[in-house]
N, C-alpha and C positions, 0 to 999 in steps of 0.2 A: 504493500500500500504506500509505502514512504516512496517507492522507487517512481510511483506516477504522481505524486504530489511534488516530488522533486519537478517533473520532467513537466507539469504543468508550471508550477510558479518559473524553472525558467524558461519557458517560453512567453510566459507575458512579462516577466522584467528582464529576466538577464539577459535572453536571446528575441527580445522586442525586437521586430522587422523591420519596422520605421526609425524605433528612437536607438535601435544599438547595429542594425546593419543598414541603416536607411533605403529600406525597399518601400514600394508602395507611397511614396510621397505625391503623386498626383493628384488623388483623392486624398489625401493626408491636409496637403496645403487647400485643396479644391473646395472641399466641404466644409473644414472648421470654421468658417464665418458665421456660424450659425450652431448653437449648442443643440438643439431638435434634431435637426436635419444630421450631425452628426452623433448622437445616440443612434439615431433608426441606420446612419449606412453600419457607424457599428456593427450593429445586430448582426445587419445584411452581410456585410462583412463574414462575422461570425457563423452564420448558418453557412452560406456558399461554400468555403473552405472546411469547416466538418462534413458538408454530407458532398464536397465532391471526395475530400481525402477516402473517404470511406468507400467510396463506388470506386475510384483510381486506386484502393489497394485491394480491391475485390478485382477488378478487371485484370490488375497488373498479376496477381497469384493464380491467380482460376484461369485465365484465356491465354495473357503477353508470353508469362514466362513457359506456360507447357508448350503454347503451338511453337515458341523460341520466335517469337514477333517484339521480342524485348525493346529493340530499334525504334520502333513505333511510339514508345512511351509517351514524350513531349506530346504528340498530335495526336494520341488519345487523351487524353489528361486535359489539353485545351478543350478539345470538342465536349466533353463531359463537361466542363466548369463553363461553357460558353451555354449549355444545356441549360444546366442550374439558374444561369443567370436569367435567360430569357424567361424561363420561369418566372423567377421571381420579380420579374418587371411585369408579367402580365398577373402576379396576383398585387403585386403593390397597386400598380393602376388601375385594377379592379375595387379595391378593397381601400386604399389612402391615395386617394389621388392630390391631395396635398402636400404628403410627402413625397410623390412621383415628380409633382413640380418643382420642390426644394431641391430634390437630388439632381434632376437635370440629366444630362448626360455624363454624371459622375457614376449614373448606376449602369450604366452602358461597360463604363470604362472599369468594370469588376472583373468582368470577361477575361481583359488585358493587363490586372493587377500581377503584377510579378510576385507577388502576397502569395497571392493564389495559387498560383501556379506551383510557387516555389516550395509551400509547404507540403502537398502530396510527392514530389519528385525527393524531398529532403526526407520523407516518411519512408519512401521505399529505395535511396541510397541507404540509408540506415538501419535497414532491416527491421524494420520496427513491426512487432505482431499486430494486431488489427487496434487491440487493445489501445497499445500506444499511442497510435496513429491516429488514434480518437482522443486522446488525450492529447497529443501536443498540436493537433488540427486544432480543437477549441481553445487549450492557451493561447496559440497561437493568433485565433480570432481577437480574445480576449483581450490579449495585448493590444491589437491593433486600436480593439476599440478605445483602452483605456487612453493608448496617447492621443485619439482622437479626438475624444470628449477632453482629455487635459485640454489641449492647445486650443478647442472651442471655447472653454472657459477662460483662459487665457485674454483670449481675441475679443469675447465679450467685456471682458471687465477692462478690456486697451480701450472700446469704446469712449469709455466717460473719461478716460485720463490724455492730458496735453502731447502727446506724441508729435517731434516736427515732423515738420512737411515731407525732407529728405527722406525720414524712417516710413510713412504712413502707407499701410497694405502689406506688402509681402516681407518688404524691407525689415519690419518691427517682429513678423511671423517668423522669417528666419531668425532672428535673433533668439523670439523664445523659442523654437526650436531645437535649435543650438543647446540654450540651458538645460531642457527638458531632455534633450541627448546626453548632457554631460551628467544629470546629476542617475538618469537610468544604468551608465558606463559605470558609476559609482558602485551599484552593484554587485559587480560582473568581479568583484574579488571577493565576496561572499562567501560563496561554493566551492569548494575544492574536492 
């Protein structure tokens, strides 16, 4: 039990995508304008990446590696997460069409999160049993979402403060950024 509570907490602080290998920064920066809008791609985030990890480590053990189609991986793995996605645009726009208009074409752009991608292909370099791969797929979301909602909150509360002109928008973002990077690095000597 200890062995998947490790392997969850570090995937959302130690080995965080965004704030410790800076992956997935396009929605990262895209969406945090807005603290709503980034809980819900969280979520979205989150769900995508556990239930395709789990079909890309089912496909990859049952079909890729018996027929020896191993080669394949990447462009199955896309295809599935590109699945997931359109999915979940058509139940979001069914069901929150308010948050379909917040996301934009950030929810498009989940398809193409290197996030995504990266954590099934990192689940099955590392031989990880199914168990895991469910385990560090949802830290994994988890994290994402947490520096999301960080840096949302962040962004909000820059709102009401005098920020100059030179800094104001992305300029100020990177900066917290940066912090929010540096102080999650803090961690990463932790665990031994």
């Amino acid at each position: 039990m200890s062995e998947y509570l490790l392997l969850f907490m570090g995937a959302v602080v130690i080995n965080n995508f965004v704030l410790t290998r800076f992956l997935g920064l396009c929605i990262f920066f895209g969406v945090s304008k807005n603290f709503d809008a980034s809980a819900g791609m969280g979520m979205a985030v989150t769900a995508v990446i556990t239930l395709s990890s789990i079909f890309a480590w089912l496909v990859h053990h049952y079909i890729l590696v018996p027929l020896n189609f191993t080669f394949l991986t990447t462009i199955v793995f896309v295809l599935l997460i590109a699945s997931f996605v359109q999915l979940l645009e058509m139940v979001v726009k069914k069901y929150t069409p308010n948050l379909h208009r917040m996301w934009g074409i950030y929810l498009l752009l989940i398809a193409t999160n290197c996030v995504v991608l990266g954590v099934p292909l990192i689940n099955v370099e590392s031989d990880f049993t199914l168990a895991k791969s469910i385990v560090n797929a949802f830290g994994s979301g988890v994290g994402f979402a947490l520096a999301i909602v960080l840096m949302a909150s962040c962004r909000e509360k820059l709102r009401l403060a005098d920020v100059p002109k030179s800094l104001d928008g992305l300029g100020v973002a990177f900066i917290i950024a940066g912090c929010l990077a540096l102080s999650f690095l803090g961690f990463s000597g932790m665990i031994k």
